[in-house]
C-alpha positions as CSV (number, residue, x, y, z in Angstrom):
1,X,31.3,65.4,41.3
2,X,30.6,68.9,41.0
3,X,31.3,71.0,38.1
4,X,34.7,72.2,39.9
5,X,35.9,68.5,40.4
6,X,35.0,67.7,36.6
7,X,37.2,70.5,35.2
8,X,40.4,69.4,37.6
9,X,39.9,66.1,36.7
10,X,39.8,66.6,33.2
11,X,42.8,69.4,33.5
12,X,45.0,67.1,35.6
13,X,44.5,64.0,33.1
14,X,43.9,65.8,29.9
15,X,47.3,64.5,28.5
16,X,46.1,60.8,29.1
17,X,42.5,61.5,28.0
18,X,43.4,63.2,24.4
19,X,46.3,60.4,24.0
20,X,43.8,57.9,24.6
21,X,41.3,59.6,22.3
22,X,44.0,59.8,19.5
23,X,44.4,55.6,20.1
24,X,40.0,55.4,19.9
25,X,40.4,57.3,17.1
26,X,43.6,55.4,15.1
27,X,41.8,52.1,16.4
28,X,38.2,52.7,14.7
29,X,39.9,53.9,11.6
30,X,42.0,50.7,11.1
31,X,39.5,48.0,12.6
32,X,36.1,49.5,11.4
33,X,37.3,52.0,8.6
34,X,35.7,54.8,10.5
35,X,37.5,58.1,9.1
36,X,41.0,59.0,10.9
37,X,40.4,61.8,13.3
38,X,43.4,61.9,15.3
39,X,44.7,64.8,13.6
40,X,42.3,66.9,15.3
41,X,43.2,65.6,18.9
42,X,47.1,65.6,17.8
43,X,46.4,69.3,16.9
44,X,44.2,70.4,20.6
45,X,47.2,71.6,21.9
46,X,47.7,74.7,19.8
47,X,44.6,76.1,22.0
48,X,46.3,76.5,24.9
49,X,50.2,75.7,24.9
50,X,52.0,79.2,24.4
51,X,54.3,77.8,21.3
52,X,56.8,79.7,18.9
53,X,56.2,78.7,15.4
54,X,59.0,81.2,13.8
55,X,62.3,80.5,15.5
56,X,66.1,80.3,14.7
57,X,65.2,77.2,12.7
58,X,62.5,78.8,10.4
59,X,65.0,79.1,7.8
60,X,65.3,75.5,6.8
61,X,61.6,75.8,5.5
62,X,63.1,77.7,2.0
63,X,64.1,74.5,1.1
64,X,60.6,73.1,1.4
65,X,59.2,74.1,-2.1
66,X,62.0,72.4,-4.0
67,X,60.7,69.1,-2.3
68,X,57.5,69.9,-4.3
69,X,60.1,68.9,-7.3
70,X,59.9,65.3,-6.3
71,X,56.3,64.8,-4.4
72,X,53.0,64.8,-5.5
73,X,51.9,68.1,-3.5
74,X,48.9,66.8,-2.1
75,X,50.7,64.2,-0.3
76,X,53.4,66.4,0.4
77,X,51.2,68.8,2.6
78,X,49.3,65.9,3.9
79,X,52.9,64.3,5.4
80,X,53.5,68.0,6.5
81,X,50.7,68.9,8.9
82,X,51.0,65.2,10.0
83,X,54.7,65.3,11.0
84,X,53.5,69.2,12.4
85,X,50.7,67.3,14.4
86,X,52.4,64.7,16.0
87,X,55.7,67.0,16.9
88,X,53.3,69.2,18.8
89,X,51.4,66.5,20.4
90,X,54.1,64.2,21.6
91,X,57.3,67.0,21.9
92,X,55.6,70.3,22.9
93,X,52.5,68.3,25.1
94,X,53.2,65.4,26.1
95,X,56.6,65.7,27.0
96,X,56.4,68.3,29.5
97,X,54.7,65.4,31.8
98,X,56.2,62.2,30.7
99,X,59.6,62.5,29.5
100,X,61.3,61.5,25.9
101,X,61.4,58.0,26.8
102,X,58.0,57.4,27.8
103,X,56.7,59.5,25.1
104,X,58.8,57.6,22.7
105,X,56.9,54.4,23.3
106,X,53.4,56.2,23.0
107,X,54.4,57.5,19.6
108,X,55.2,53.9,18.8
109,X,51.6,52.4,19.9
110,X,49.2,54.3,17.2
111,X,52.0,53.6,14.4
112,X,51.6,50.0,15.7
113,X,47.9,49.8,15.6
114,X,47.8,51.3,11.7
115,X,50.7,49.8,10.6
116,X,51.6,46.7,12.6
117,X,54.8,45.2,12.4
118,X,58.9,46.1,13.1
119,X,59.1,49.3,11.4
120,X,56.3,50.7,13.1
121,X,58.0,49.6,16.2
122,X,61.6,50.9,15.1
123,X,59.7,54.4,15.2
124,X,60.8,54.4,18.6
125,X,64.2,55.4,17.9
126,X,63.4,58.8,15.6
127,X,61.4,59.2,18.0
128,X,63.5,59.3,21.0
129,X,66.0,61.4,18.3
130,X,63.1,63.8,17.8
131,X,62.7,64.3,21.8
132,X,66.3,64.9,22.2
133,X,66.3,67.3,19.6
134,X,63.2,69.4,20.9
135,X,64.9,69.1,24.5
136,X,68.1,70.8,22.8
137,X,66.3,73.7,20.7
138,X,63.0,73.7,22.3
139,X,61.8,74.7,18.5
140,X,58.3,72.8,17.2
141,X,59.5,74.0,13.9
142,X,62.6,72.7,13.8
143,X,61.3,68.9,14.9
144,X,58.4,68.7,12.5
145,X,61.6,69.3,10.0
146,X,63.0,66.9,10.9
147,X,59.9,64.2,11.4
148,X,59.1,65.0,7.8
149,X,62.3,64.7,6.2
150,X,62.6,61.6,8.1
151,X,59.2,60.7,6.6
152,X,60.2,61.5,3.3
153,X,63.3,59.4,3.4
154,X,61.2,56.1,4.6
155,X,58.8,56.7,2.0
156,X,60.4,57.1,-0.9
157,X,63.6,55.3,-0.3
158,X,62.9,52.4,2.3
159,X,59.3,51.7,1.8
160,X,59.9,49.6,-1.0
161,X,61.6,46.8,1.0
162,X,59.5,44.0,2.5
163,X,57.7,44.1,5.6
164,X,59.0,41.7,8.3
């Protein structure tokens, strides 16, 4: 393959190639307890994809510091860029060549591998909420809001029933 062929290949599967990197990556942090580097892969697209990060829904963000009322704000920002991270990975990225429903069962799989059992798996259903939601607004900002509150809401008020 000449240099050329290398960078079609790697534009026409880059999708599939940083997906599978954030799986590697999920995958030697649960099994091997190598350090979790899938934020930097869920985070790639922000070098090239042409995204709006102040929209219409930029607004819902001033409620944001009264959440630092009730969280520790370490955690807080930590469940921020994550919920930010994954929206732009698996909305804005990946969506644009597979489609919510496809997408919606990739999001499931790294939740699976770090946290195996059936809420990991129900993810698929915010998930397929979130997708319809950035299909409808087309706004990153408004879908991370959503992912974290979402977040918030299992871990404070459902995380404290048993896992099946």
């Amino acid at each position: 393959m000449t240099g050329k062929q290398i960078k079609s290949f790697i534009k026409s599967y880059s999708e599939f190639i940083l997906y599978l990197l954030v799986l590697l990556s999920v995958s030697l942090h649960k099994f091997f307890g190598i350090p979790n580097l899938s934020i930097l892969f869920l985070l790639f697209p922000l070098a090239f994809l042409e995204i709006r990060l102040l929209d219409r829904w930029v607004f819902l963000w001033l409620f944001y510091p009264v959440a630092f009322l009730f969280f520790d704000a370490l955690w807080l920002l930590s469940m921020t860029l994550s919920a930010f991270a994954e929206e732009l990975f698996f909305r804005a990225y990946l969506m644009k060549k597979f489609g919510n429903l496809k997408v919606s069962l990739m999001f499931v799989i790294p939740h699976f591998i770090l946290y195996p059992g059936i809420l990991s798996l129900l993810t698929f259903f915010p998930s397929l909420f979130f997708g319809f939601a950035y299909q409808k607004t087309k706004s990153l900002a408004f879908v991370s809001l959503l992912h974290l509150f979402s977040n918030l809401v299992y871990f404070k008020l459902i995380s404290f029933l048993p896992t099946f």
